[in-house]
C-alpha positions as CSV (number, residue, x, y, z in Angstrom):
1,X,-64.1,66.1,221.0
2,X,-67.9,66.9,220.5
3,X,-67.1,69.7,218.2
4,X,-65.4,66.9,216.4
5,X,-68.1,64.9,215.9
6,X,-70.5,67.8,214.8
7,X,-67.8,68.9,212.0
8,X,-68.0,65.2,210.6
9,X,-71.6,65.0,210.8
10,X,-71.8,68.2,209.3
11,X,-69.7,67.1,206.5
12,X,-71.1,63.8,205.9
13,X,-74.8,66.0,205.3
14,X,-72.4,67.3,202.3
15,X,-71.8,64.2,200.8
16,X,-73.4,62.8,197.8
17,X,-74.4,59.6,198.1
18,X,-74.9,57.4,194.8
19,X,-78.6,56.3,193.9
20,X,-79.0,52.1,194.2
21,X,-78.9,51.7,190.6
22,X,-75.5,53.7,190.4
23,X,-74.2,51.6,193.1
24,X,-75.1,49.1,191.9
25,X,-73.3,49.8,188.4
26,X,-70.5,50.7,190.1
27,X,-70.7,47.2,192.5
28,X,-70.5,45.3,188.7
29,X,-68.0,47.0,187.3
30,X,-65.7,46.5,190.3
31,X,-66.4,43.2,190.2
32,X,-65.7,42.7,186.9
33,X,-62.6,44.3,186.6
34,X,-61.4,42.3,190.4
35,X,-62.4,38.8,188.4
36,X,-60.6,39.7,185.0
37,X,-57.6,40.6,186.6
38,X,-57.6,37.2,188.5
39,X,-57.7,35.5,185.4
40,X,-55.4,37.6,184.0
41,X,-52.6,36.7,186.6
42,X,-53.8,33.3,186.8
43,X,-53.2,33.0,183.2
44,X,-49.9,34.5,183.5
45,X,-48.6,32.6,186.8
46,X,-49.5,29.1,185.0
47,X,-47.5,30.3,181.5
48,X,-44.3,31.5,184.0
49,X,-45.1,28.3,186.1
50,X,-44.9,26.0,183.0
51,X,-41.8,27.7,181.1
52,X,-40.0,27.3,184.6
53,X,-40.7,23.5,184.6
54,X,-39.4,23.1,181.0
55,X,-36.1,24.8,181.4
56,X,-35.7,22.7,184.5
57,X,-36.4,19.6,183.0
58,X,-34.2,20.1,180.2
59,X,-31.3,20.5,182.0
């Protein structure tokens, strides 16, 4: 178990970590794309939602 734990600190002394301002580009952009694919469902859950409630209706 120790030996473990001295392989994944080992590895994670490998690891390149990004610098704050790449993190923080990279924080943005996934924010970004999370928010315009929110609106972009929203947008198409409220057009499905509508056309639904106007082929019921005019039955």
């Amino acid at each position: 178990m120790f030996k473990f734990f001295r392989n994944v600190a080992s590895e994670m002394r490998k690891v390149s970590w990004p610098s704050r301002k790449e993190l923080t580009r990279y924080t943005i952009t996934v924010i970004t794309t999370v928010v315009v694919f929110a609106l972009f469902f929203t947008v198409i859950d409220l057009g499905i939602s509508e056309l639904m409630r106007v082929l019921i209706d005019s039955k």
